[in-house]
PDB file with one MODEL, atoms N, CA, C and O in Angstrom:
MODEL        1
ATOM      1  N   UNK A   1      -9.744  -8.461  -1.730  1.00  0.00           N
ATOM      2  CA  UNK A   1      -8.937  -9.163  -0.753  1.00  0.00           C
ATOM      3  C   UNK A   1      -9.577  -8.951   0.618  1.00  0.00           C
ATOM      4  O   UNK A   1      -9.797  -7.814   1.038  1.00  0.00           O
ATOM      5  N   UNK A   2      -9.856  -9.989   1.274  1.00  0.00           N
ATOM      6  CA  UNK A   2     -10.327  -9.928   2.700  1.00  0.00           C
ATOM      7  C   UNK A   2      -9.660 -10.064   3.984  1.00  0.00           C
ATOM      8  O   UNK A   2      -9.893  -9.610   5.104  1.00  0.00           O
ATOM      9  N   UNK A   3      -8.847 -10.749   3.544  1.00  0.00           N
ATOM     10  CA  UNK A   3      -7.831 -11.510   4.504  1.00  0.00           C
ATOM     11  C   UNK A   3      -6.405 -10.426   4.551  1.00  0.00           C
ATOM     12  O   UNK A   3      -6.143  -9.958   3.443  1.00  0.00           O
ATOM     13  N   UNK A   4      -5.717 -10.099   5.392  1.00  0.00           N
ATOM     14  CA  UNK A   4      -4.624  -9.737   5.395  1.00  0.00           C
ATOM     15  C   UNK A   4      -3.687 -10.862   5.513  1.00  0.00           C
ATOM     16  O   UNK A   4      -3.819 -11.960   6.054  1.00  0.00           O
ATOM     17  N   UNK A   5      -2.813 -10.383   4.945  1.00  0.00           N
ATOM     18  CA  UNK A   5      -1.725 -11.363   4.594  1.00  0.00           C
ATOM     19  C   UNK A   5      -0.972 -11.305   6.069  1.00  0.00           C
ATOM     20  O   UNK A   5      -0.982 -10.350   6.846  1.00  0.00           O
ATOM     21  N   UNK A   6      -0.300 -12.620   6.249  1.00  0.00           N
ATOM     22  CA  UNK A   6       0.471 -13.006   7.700  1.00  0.00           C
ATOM     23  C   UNK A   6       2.163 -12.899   7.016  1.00  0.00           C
ATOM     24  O   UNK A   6       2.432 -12.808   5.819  1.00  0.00           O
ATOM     25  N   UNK A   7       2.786 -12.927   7.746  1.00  0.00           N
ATOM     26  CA  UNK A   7       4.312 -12.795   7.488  1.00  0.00           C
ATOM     27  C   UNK A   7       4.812 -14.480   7.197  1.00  0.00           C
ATOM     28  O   UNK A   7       4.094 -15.287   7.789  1.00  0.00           O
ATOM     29  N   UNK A   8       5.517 -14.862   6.679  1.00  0.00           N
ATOM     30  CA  UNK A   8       5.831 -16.449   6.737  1.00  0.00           C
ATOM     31  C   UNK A   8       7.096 -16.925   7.330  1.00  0.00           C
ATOM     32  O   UNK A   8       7.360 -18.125   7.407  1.00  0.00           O
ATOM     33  N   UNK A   9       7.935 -15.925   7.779  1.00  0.00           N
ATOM     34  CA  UNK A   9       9.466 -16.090   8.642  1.00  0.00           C
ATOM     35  C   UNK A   9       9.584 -14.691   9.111  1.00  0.00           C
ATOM     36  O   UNK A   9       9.320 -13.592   8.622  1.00  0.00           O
ATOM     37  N   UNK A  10      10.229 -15.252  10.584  1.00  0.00           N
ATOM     38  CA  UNK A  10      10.936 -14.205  11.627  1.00  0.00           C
ATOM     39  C   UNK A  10      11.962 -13.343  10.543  1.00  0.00           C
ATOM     40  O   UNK A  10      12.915 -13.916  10.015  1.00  0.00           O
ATOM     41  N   UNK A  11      11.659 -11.948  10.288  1.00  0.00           N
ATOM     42  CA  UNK A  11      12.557 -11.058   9.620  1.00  0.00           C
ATOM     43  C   UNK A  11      14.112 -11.056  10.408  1.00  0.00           C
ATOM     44  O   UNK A  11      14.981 -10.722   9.603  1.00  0.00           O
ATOM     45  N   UNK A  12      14.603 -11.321  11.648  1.00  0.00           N
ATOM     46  CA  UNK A  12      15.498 -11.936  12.500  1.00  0.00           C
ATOM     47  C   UNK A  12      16.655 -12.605  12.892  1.00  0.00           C
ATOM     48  O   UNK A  12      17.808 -12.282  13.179  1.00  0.00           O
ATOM     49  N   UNK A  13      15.434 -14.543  12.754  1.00  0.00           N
ATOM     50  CA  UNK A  13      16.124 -15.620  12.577  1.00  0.00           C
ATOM     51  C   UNK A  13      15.593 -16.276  11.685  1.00  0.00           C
ATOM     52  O   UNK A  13      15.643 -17.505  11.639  1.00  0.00           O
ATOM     53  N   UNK A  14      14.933 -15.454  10.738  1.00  0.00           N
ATOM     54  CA  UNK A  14      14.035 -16.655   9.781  1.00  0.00           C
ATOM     55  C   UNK A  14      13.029 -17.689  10.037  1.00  0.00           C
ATOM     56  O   UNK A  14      12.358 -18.045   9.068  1.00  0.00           O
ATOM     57  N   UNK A  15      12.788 -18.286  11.290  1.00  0.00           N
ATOM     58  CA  UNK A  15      12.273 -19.816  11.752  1.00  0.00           C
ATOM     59  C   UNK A  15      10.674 -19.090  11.096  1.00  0.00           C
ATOM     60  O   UNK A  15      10.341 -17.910  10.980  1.00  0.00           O
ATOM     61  N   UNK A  16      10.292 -19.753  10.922  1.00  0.00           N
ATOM     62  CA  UNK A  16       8.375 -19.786  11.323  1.00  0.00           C
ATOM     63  C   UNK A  16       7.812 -19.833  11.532  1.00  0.00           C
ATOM     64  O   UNK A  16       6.785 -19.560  10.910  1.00  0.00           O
ATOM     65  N   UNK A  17       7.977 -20.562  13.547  1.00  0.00           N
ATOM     66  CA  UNK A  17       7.333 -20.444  14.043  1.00  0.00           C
ATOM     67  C   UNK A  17       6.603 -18.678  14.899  1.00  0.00           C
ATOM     68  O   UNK A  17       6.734 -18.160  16.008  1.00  0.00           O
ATOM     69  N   UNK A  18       5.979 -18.364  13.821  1.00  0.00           N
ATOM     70  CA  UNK A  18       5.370 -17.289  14.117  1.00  0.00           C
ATOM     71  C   UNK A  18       3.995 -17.155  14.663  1.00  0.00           C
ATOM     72  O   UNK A  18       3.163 -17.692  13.931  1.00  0.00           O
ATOM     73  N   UNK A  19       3.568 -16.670  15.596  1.00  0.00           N
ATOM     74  CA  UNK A  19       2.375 -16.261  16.097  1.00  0.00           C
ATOM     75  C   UNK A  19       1.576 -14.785  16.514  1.00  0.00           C
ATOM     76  O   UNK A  19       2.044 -13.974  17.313  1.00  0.00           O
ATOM     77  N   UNK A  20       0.375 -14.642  15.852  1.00  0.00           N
ATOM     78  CA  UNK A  20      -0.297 -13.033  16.246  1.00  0.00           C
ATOM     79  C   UNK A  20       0.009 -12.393  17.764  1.00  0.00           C
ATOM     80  O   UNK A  20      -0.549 -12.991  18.684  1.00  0.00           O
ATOM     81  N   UNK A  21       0.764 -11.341  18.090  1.00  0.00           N
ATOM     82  CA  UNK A  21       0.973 -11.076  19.445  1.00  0.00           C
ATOM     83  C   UNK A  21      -0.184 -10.190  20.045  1.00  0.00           C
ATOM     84  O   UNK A  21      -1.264  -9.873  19.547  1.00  0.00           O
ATOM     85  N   UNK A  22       0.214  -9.974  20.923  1.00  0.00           N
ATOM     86  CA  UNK A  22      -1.564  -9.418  21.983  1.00  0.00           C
ATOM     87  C   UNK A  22      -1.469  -7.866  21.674  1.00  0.00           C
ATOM     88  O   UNK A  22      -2.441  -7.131  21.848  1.00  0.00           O
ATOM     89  N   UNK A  23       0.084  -7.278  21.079  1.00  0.00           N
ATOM     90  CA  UNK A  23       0.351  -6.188  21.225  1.00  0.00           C
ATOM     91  C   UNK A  23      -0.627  -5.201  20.286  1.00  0.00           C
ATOM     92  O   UNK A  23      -0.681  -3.972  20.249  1.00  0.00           O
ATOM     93  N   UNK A  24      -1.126  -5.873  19.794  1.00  0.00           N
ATOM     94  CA  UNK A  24      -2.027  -4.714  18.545  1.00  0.00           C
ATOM     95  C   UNK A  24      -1.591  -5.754  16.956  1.00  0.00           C
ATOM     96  O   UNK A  24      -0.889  -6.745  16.753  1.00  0.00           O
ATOM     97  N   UNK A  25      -2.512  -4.795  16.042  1.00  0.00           N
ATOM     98  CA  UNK A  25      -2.700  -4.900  14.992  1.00  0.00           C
ATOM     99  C   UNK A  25      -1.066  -4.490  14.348  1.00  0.00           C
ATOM    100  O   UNK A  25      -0.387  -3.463  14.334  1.00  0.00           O
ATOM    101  N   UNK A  26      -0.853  -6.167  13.754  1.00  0.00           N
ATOM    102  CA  UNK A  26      -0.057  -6.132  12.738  1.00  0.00           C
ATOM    103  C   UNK A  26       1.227  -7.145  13.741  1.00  0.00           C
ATOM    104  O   UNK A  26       2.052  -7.805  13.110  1.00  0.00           O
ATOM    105  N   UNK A  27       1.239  -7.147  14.796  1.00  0.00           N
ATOM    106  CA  UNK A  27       2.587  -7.796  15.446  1.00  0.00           C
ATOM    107  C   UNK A  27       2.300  -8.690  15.916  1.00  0.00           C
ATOM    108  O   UNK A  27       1.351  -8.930  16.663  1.00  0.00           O
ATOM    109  N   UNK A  28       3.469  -9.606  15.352  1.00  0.00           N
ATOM    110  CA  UNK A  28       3.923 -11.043  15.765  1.00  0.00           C
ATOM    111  C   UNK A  28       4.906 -11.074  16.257  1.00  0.00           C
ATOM    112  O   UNK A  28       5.766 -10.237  15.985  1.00  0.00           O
ATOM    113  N   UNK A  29       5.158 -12.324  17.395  1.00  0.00           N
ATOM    114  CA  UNK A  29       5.979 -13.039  18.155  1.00  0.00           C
ATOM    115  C   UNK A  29       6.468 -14.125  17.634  1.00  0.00           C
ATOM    116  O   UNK A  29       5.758 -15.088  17.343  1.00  0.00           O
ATOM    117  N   UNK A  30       8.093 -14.073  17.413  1.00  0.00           N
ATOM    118  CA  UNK A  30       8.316 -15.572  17.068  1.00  0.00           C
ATOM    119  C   UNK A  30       8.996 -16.250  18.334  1.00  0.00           C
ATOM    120  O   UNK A  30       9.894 -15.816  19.055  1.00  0.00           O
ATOM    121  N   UNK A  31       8.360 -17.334  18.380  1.00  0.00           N
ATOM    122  CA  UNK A  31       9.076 -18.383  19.414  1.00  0.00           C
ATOM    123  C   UNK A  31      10.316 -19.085  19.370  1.00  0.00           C
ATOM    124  O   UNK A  31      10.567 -19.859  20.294  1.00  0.00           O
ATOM    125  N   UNK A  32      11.459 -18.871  18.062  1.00  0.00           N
ATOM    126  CA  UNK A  32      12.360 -19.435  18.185  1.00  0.00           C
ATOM    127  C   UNK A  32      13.357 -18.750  18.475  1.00  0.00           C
ATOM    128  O   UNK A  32      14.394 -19.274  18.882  1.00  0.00           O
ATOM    129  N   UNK A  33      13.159 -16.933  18.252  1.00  0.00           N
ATOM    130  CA  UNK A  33      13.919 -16.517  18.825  1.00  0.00           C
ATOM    131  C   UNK A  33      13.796 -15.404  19.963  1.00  0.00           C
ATOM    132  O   UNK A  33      14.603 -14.516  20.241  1.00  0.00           O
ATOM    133  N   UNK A  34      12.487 -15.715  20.580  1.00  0.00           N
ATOM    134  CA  UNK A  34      11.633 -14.873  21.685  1.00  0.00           C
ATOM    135  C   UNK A  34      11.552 -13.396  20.998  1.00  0.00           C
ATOM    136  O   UNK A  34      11.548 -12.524  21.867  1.00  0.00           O
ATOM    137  N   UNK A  35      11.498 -12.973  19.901  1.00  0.00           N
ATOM    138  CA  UNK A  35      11.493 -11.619  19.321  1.00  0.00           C
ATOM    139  C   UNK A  35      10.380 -10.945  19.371  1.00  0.00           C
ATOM    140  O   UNK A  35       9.556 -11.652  19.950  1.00  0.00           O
ATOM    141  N   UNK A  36       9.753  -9.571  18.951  1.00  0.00           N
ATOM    142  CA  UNK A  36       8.446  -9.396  18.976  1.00  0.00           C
ATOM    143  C   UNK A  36       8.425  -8.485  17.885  1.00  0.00           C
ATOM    144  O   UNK A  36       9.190  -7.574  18.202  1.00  0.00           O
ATOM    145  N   UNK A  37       7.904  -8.247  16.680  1.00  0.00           N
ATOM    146  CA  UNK A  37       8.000  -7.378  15.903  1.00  0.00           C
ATOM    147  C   UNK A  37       6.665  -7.034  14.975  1.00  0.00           C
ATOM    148  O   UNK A  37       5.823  -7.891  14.708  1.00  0.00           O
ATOM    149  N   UNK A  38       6.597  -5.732  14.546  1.00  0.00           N
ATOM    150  CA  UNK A  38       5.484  -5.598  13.848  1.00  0.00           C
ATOM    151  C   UNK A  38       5.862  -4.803  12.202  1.00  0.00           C
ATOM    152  O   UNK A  38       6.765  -4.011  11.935  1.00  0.00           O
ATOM    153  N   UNK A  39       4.935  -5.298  11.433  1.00  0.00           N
ATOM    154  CA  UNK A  39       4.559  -5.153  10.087  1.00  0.00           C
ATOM    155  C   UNK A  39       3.457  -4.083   9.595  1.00  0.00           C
ATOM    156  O   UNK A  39       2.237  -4.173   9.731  1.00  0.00           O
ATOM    157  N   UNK A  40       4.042  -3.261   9.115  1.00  0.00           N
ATOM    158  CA  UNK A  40       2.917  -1.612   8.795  1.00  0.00           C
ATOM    159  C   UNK A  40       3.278  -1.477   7.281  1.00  0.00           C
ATOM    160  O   UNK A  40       4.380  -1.365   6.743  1.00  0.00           O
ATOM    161  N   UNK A  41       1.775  -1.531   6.658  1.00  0.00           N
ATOM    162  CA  UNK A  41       1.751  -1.046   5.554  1.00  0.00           C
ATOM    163  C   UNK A  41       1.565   0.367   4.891  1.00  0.00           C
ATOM    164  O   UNK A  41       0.479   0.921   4.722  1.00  0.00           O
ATOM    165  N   UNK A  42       2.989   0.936   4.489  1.00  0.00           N
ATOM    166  CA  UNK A  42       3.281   2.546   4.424  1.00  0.00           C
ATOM    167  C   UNK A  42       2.289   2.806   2.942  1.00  0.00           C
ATOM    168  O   UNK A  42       1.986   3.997   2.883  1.00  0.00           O
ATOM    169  N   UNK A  43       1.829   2.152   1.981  1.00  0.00           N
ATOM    170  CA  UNK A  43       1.421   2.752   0.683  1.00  0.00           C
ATOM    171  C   UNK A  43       1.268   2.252  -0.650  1.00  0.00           C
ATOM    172  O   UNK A  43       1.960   1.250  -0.829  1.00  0.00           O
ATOM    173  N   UNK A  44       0.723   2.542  -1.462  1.00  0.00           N
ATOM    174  CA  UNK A  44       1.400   2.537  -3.152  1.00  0.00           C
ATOM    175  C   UNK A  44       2.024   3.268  -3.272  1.00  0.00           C
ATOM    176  O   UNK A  44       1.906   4.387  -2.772  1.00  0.00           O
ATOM    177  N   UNK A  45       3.110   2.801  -4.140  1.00  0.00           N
ATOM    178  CA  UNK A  45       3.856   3.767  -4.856  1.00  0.00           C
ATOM    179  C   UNK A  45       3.164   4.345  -6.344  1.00  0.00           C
ATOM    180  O   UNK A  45       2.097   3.886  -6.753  1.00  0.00           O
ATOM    181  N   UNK A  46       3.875   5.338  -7.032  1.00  0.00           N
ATOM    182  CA  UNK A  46       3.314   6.240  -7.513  1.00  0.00           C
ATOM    183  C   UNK A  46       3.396   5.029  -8.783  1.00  0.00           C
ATOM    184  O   UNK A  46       4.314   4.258  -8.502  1.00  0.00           O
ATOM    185  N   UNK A  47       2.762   4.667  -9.991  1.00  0.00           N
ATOM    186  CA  UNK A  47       3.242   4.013 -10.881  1.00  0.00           C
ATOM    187  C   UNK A  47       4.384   5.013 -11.799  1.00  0.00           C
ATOM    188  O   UNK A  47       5.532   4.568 -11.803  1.00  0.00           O
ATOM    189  N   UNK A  48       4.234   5.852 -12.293  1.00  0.00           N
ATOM    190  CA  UNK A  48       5.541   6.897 -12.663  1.00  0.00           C
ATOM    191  C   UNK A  48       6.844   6.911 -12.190  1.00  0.00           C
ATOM    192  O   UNK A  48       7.755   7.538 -12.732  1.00  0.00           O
ATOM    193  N   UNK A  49       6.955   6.235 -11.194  1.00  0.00           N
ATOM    194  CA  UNK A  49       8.164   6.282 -10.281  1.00  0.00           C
ATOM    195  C   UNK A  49       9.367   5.221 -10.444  1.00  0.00           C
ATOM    196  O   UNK A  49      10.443   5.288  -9.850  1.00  0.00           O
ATOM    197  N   UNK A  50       8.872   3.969 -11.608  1.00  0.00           N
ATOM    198  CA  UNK A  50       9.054   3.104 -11.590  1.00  0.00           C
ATOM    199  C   UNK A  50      10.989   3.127 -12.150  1.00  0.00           C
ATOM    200  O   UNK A  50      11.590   4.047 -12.705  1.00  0.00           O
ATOM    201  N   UNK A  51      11.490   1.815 -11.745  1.00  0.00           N
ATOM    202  CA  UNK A  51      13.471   2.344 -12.327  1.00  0.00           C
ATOM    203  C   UNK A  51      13.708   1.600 -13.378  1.00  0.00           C
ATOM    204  O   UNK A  51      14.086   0.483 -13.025  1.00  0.00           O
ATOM    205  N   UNK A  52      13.657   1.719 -14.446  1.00  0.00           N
ATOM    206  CA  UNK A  52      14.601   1.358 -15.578  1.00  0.00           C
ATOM    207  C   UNK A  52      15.764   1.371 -15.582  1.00  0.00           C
ATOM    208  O   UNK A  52      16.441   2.286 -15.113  1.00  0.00           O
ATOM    209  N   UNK A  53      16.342   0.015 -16.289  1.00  0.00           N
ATOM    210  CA  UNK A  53      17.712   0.070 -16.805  1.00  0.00           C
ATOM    211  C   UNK A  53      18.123   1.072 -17.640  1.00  0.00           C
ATOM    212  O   UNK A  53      17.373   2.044 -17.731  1.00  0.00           O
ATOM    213  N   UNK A  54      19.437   1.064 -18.457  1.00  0.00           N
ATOM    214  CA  UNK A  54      20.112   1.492 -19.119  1.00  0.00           C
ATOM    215  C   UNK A  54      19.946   1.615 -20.538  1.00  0.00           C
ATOM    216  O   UNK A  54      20.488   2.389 -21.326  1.00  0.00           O
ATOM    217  N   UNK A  55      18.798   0.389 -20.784  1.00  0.00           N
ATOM    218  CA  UNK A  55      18.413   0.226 -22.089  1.00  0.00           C
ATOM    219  C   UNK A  55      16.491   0.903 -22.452  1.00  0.00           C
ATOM    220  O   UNK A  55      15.679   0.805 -23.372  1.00  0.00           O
ATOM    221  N   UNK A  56      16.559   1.615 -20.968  1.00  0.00           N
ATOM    222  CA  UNK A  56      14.818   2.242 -21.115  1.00  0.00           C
ATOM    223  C   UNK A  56      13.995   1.115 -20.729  1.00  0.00           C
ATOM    224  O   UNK A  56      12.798   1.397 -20.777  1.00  0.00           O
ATOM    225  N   UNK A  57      14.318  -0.421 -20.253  1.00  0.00           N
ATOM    226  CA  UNK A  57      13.482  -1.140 -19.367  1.00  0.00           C
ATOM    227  C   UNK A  57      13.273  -1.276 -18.248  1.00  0.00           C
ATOM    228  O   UNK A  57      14.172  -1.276 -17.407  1.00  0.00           O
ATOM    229  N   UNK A  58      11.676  -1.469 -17.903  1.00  0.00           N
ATOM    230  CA  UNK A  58      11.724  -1.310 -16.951  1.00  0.00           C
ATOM    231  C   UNK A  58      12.217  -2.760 -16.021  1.00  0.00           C
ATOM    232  O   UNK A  58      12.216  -3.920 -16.433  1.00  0.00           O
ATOM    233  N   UNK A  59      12.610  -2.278 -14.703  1.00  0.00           N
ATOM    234  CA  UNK A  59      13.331  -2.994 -13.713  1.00  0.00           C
ATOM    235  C   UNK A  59      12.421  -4.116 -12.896  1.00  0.00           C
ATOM    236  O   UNK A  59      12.934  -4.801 -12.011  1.00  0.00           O
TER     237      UNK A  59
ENDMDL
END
């Protein structure tokens, strides 16, 4: 993968008009509802960790 992935709606107001902000790596500005917010990728999770139902499937 080369490309980082972009967000596709204001977490907010939803709209889409979203754009890369000047603030650094990872934050966007949406214009419909003047917001400014940023997106950080914390990890993998462990695969072991995973939640099953009631019947031993997994979720």
């Amino acid at each position: 993968m080369s490309e980082r992935a972009a967000p596709f709606y204001c977490p907010y107001c939803g709209d889409e008009d979203l754009r890369p902000s000047e603030q650094g790596h990872g934050a966007w500005e949406c214009a419909a509802c003047n917001r400014a917010f940023q997106l950080k990728f914390l990890g993998l999770l462990a695969r072991g960790l995973q939640q099953t139902d009631a019947g031993g499937e997994e979720i």
